[in-house]
C-alpha positions in Angstrom: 125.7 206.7 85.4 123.6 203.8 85.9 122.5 202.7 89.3 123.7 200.1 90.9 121.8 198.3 93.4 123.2 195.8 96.2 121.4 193.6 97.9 123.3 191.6 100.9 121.1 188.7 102.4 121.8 185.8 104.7 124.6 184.2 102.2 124.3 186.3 99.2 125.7 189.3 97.7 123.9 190.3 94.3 125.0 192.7 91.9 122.6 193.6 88.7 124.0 191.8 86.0 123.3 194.4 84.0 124.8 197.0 85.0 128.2 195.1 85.4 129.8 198.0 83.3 129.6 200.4 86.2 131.1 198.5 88.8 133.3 200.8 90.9 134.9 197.5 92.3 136.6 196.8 89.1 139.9 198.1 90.9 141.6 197.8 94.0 140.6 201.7 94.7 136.6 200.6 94.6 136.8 197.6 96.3 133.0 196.7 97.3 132.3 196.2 101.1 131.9 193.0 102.3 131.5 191.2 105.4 130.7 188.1 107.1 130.6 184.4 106.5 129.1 183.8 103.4 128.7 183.2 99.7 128.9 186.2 97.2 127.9 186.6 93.4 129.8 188.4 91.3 130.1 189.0 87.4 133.4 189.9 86.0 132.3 190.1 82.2 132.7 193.9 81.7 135.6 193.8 84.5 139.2 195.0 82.7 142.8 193.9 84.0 143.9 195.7 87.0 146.7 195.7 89.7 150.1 193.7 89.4 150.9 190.6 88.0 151.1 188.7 91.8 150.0 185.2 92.1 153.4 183.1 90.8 153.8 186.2 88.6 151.0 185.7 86.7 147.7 188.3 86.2 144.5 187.9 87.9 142.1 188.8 84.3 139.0 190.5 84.4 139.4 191.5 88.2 137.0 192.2 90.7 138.2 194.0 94.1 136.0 193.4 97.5 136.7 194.8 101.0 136.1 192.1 103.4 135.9 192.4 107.2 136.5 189.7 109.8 133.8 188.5 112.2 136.0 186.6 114.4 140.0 185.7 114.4 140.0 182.3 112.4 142.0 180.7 109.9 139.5 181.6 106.7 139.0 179.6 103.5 138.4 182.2 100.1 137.0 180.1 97.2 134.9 179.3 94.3 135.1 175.8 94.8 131.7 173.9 95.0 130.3 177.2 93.5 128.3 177.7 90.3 131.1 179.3 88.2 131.5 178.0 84.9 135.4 179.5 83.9 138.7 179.2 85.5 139.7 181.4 88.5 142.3 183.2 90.2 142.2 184.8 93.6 144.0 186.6 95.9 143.6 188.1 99.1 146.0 191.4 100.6 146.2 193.2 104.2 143.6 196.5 103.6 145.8 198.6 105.8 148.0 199.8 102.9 147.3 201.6 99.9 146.4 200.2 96.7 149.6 200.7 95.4 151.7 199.1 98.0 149.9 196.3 98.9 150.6 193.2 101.2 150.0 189.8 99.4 148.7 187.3 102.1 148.2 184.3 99.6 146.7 183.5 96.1 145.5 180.2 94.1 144.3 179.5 91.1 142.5 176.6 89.4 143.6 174.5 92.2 140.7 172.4 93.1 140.5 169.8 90.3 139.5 169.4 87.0 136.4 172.1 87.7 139.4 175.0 87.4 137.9 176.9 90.2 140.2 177.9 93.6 140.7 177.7 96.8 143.2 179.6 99.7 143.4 180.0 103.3 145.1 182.5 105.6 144.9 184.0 109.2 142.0 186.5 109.9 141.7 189.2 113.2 138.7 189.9 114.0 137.7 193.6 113.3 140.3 193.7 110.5 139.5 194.2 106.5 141.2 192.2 104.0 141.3 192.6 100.3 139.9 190.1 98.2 140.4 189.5 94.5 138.1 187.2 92.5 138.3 187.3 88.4 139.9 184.9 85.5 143.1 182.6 84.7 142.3 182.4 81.4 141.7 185.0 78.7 139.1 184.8 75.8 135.2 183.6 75.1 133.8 182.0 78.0 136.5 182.7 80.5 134.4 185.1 82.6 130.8 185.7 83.5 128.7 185.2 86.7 129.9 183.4 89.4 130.1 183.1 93.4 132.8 182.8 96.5 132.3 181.6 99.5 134.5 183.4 103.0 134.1 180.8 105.4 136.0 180.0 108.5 138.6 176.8 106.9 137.8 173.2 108.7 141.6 172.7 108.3 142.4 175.3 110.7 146.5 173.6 110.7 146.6 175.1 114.4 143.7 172.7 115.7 145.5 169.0 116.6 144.0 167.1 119.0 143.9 166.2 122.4 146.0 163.2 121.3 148.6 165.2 119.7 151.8 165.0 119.1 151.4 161.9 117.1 152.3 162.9 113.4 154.6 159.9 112.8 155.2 156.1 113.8 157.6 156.6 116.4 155.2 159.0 117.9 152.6 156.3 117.7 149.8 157.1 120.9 149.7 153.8 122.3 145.6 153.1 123.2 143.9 150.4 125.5 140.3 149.5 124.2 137.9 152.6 124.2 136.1 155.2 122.4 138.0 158.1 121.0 136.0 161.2 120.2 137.0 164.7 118.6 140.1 163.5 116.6 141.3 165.6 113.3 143.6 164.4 111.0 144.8 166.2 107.5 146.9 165.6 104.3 149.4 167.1 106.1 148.8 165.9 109.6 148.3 162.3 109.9 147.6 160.4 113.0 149.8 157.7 114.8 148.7 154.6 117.4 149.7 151.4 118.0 147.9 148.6 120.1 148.7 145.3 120.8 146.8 142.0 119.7 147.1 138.8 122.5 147.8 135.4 120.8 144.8 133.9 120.0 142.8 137.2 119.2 141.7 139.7 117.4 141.1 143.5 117.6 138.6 145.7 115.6 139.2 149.1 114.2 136.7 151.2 113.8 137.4 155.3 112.1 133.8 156.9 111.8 133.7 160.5 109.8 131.7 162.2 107.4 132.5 161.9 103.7 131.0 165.5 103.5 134.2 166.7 105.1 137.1 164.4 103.6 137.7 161.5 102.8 140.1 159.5 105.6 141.8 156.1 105.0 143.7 154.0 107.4 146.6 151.4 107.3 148.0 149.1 109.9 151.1 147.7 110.4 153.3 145.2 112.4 155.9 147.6 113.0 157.5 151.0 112.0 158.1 150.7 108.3 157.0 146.9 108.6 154.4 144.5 107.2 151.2 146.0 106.2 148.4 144.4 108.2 145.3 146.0 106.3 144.1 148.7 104.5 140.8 150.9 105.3 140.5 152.9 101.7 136.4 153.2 101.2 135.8 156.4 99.5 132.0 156.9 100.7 131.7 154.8 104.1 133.8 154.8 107.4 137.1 152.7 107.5 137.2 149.7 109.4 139.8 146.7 109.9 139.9 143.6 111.6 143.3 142.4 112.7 143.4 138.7 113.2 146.0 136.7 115.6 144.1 133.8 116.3 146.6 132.0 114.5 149.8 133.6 116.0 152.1 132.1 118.3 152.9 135.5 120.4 151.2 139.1 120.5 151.0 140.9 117.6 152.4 145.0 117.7 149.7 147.0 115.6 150.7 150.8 114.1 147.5 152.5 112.9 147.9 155.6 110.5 145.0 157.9 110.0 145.6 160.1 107.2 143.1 162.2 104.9 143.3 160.9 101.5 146.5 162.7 99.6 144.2 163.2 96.5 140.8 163.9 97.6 140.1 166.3 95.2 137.6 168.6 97.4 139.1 168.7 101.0 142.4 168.6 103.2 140.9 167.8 106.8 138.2 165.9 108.9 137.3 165.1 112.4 136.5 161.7 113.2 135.9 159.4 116.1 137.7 156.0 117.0 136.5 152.6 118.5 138.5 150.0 119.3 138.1 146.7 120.8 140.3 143.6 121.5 143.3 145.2 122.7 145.8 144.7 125.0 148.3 141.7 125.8 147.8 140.2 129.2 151.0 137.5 128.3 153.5 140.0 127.7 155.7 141.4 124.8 153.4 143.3 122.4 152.9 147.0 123.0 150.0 149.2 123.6 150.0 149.2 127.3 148.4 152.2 129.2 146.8 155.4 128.2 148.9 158.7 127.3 146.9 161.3 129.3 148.4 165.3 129.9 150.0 167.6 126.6 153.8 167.7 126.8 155.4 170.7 125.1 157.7 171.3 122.6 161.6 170.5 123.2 164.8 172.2 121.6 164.2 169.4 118.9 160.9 171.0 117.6 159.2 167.3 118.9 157.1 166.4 121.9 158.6 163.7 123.7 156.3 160.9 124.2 156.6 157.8 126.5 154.6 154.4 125.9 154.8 151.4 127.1 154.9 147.6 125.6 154.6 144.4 128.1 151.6 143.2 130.3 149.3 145.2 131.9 148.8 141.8 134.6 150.8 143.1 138.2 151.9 139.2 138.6 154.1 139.2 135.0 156.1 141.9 135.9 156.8 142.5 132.4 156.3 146.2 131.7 158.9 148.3 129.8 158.3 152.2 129.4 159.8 153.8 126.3 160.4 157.3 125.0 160.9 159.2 121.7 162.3 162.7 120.4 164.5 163.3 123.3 167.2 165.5 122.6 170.1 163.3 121.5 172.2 162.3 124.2 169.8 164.2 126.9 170.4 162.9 130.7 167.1 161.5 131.2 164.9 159.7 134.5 161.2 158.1 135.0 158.7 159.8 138.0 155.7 157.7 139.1 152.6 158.1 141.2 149.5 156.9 142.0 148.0 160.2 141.1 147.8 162.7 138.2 148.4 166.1 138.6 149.3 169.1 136.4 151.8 172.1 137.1 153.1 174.4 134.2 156.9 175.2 134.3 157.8 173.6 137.6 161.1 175.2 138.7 161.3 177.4 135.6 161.2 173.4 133.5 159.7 174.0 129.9 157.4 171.5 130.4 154.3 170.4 132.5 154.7 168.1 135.3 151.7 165.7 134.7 152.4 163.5 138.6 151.3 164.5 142.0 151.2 163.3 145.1 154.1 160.8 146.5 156.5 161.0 143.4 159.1 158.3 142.8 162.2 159.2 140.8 163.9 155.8 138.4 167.2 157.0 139.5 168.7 153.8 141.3 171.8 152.0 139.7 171.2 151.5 136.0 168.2 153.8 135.8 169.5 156.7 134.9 169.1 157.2 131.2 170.9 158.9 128.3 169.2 159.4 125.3 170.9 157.6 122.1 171.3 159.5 118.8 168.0 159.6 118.0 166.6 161.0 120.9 165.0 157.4 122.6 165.3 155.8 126.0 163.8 152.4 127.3 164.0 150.9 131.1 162.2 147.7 132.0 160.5 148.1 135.5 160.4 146.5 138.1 157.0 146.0 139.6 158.0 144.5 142.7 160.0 147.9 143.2 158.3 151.2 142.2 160.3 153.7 143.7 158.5 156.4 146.3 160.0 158.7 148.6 159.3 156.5 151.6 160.4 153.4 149.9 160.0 151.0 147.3 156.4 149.6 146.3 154.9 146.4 144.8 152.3 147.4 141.9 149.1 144.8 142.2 145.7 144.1 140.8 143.6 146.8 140.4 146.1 150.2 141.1 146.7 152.7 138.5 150.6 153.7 138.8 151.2 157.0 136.3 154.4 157.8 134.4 156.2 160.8 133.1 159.8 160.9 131.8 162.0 164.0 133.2 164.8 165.1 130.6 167.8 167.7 130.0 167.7 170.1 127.5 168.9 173.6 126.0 167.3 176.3 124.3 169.5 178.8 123.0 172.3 177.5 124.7 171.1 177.7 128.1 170.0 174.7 130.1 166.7 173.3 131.1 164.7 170.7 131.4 161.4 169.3 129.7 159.0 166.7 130.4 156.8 163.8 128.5 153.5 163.1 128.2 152.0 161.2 131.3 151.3 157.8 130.6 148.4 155.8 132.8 148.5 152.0 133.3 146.0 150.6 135.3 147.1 146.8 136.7 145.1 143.7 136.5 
């Protein structure tokens, strides 16, 4: 037999090319030990058929086998994307704690990154625990095998890693943002991002998305309303997105819904992080929206939705204009507003399934037509009084310069028995 010699360096795993015909890894039994984040060569041009007929029913050809251990629990990208294989792929990865006959298929792809034929999959690795990988060939005949590479590498689209201004996947989710910088955001072809602002007559409001086109490519859109006007598009393919919305000619203040989204057909990527700056926001003469800051996770309700509550008005104490509003509430939920003058955080108060995101002197909105019930689509809306913000020693007048925070209380069930949930915590600081 001849020798075979392996060599595993920093990011490489080299087999002798010629001596491809001895491979032991050319079947599940004599999978090759592999481990670590990194890129591998391989050369499947003696490898034969072997194992069953798996991904979509179809055969992974010329088949080479690889145990692979975990450094750390992560969601893990398999490919040869962006490597230097010249033929069409198909790969598959299995659970190693079975036997080669009875073996657990995790997920399995082939020539699924574009026009180059070559594929890419993703699935949930423990640390300490060996997974079987299968690289080799979707097509059969001349030039459809040879020397190639894959790369294990912990996957940037991790689809449990939203961020801090989560849940926001859809317009009426919208985050509603004052002027700021917004850092550590991650959006994906599946995940877009939601906000809306709110443009004062006579002004105008920058939008600025910055990323890195190494990592995917994002595009934004704005809009005057949920499934409205379309106010601009940010679609450059090499350079950050940015938008100018203009209301120097409007006669009142101008609602603005932002999406983020990764680009549905970049060809090379399904994620990126990127940061936000915005400036020109805000309506100091009322209507509008984009009032306050959304500050403190809310959980999940029986709905599968995180209830959010916003707010659309004047941020100016003497206007007394501010209205708070609330989405994916359980239809037809009994629902109230809390404020305070300070934020606070307690999981589960009172066996709730939600976090309380007030302390302090808490005011309930539970006076004559407070009390809300949630319509059929799970929303509620009060205008406040700002003259009368309830506390548990009376009512009191919101003025220049406090910060007065926000949280809706709600009804709900989960598995038939009752409970109770909260919102996000919303911050409006007065002028």
């Amino acid at each position: 037999m001849n020798a075979k010699s392996l060599l595993i360096g920093a990011s490489l795993l080299f087999i002798a090319p010629g001596l491809v015909s001895a491979q032991s890894n050319d079947d599940c039994s004599g999978a090759t030990p592999i481990a670590g984040f990194n890129t591998f060569s391989f050369d499947n041009s003696s490898a034969t058929a072997s194992g069953v007929n798996d991904c979509n029913g179809l055969p992974v050809r010329k088949d080479l086998w690889y145990e692979w251990t975990a450094p750390s629990t992560d969601f893990v990208r398999f490919e040869t994307c962006g490597t230097n294989t010249a033929f069409e792929t198909r790969i598959a990865v299995y659970t190693a704690n079975s036997s080669c006959g009875s073996l657990t298929l995790l997920d399995c792809a082939a020539a699924n990154c574009g026009a180059t034929g070559l594929s890419r999959l993703a699935f949930p690795a423990v640390q300490g625990q060996s997974y079987l990988m299968r690289v080799g060939s979707r097509q059969v005949g001349a030039g459809n095998s040879g020397p190639g590479q894959f790369v294990i590498s912990a996957d940037p689209c991790d689809p449990a890693q939203d961020d801090q201004l989560e849940e926001n996947d859809d317009c009426a989710s919208a985050v509603a943002l004052p002027d700021g910088t917004y850092s550590n955001l991650w959006c994906s072809k599946s995940d877009p991002d939601w906000y809306s602002f709110c443009v004062d007559t006579g002004g105008t409001m920058s939008i600025d998305v910055l990323f890195s086109t190494a990592v995917g490519d994002i595009d934004i859109f704005a809009f005057d309303a949920c499934g409205g006007g379309n106010l601009g598009i940010g679609g450059s393919a090499s350079d950050d997105e940015n938008l100018l919305i203009d209301n120097s000619a409007g006669t009142g203040p101008l609602n603005v819904f932002l999406r983020v989204e990764l680009w549905i057909s970049d060809p090379d990527f399904d994620c990126n992080s990127y940061s936000m700056v915005i400036g020109g926001s805000g309506c100091s003469g009322g209507g509008g929206g984009g009032v306050g800051t959304s500050y403190c996770a809310a959980n999940t309700n029986s709905t599968g939705a995180i209830a959010n509550t916003t707010a659309a008005g004047s941020d100016v104490a003497l206007d007394n204009n501010l209205t708070l509003s609330t989405a994916n509430l359980p239809a037809n939920s009994f629902a109230f507003y809390l404020a305070s003058t300070a934020q606070g955080f307690a999981a589960n108060p009172g066996g709730s399934q939600g976090n309380l995101c007030l302390s302090g002197s808490i005011g309930r909105y539970v006076g004559p037509g407070q009390i809300q019930q949630a319509n059929a689509v799970g929303q509620i809306s009060l205008a406040l009084n700002l003259t009368q913000i309830p506390q548990p020693t009376g009512f009191v007048t919101a003025v220049a310069g406090d910060t007065w925070n926000f949280q809706a209380w709600y009804r709900d069930a989960i598995g038939g028995s009752a409970t109770s949930n909260f919102t996000d915590g919303l911050s409006v600081t007065f002028q």
